[in-house]
C-alpha positions, -999 to 999 in steps of 0.1 A, spaced: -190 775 690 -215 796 678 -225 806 641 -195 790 621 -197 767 582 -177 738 589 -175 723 557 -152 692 540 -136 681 570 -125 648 574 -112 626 602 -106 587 618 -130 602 649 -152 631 641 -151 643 604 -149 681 622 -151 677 665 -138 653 686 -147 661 719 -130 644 753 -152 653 786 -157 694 793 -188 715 783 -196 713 745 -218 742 737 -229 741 693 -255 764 682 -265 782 650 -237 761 629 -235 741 600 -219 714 593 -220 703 557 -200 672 540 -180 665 566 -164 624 563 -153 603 590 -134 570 589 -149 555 620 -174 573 640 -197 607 644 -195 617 607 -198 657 620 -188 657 657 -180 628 680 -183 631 720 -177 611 747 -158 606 787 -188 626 803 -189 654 781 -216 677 788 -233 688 752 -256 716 740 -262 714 702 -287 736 694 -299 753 658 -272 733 639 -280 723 600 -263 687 594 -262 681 558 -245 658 538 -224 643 563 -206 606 559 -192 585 578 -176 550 560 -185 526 591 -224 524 591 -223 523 631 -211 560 625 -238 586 633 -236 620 627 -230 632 658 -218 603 682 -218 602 718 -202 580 741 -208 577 779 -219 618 781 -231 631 814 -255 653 799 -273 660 765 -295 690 756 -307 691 719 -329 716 703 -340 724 670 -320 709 648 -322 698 613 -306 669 600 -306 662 558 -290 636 534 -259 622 561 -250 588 547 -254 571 582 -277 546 594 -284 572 631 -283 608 630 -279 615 667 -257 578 679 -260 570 719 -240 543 731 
């Protein structure tokens, strides 16, 4: 995904993404007041997914569980983040690694 808005999403898992093992590749996107119920407030990942966020804006993003995160990733293989810019999510962790 490369230069979209993804704005006033909401979801139980991922206010926009929820991602199940492949290749995620993000860059030059923006994710503004996205909600979640649960977890990963913007994108949620997790099952050995590969991910490449890269030049994303995350702003005003909120998840309603605290554990949330804006982006959340579960058991990933592989994790290359660059350059991103995180502002005003209502979460206790921006980037969540459990």
């Amino acid at each position: 995904m490369i230069d979209s808005d993804l704005e006033y999403n909401k979801g139980y898992l991922g206010g926009f993404l929820s991602a199940k093992t492949g290749d995620l590749m993000i860059s030059k996107s923006r994710f503004i007041s996205n909600e979640a119920t649960k977890d990963g407030s913007a994108v949620i990942a997790y099952l050995y997914s590969k991910l490449h966020i890269t030049e994303c804006l995350f702003k005003d993003n909120y998840c309603k569980e605290d554990d949330g995160g804006t982006v959340k990733i579960l058991n990933y293989e592989y994790l290359y983040a660059k350059e991103n810019v995180f502002i005003n999510n209502t979460n206790m962790n921006n980037f969540l690694d459990e």
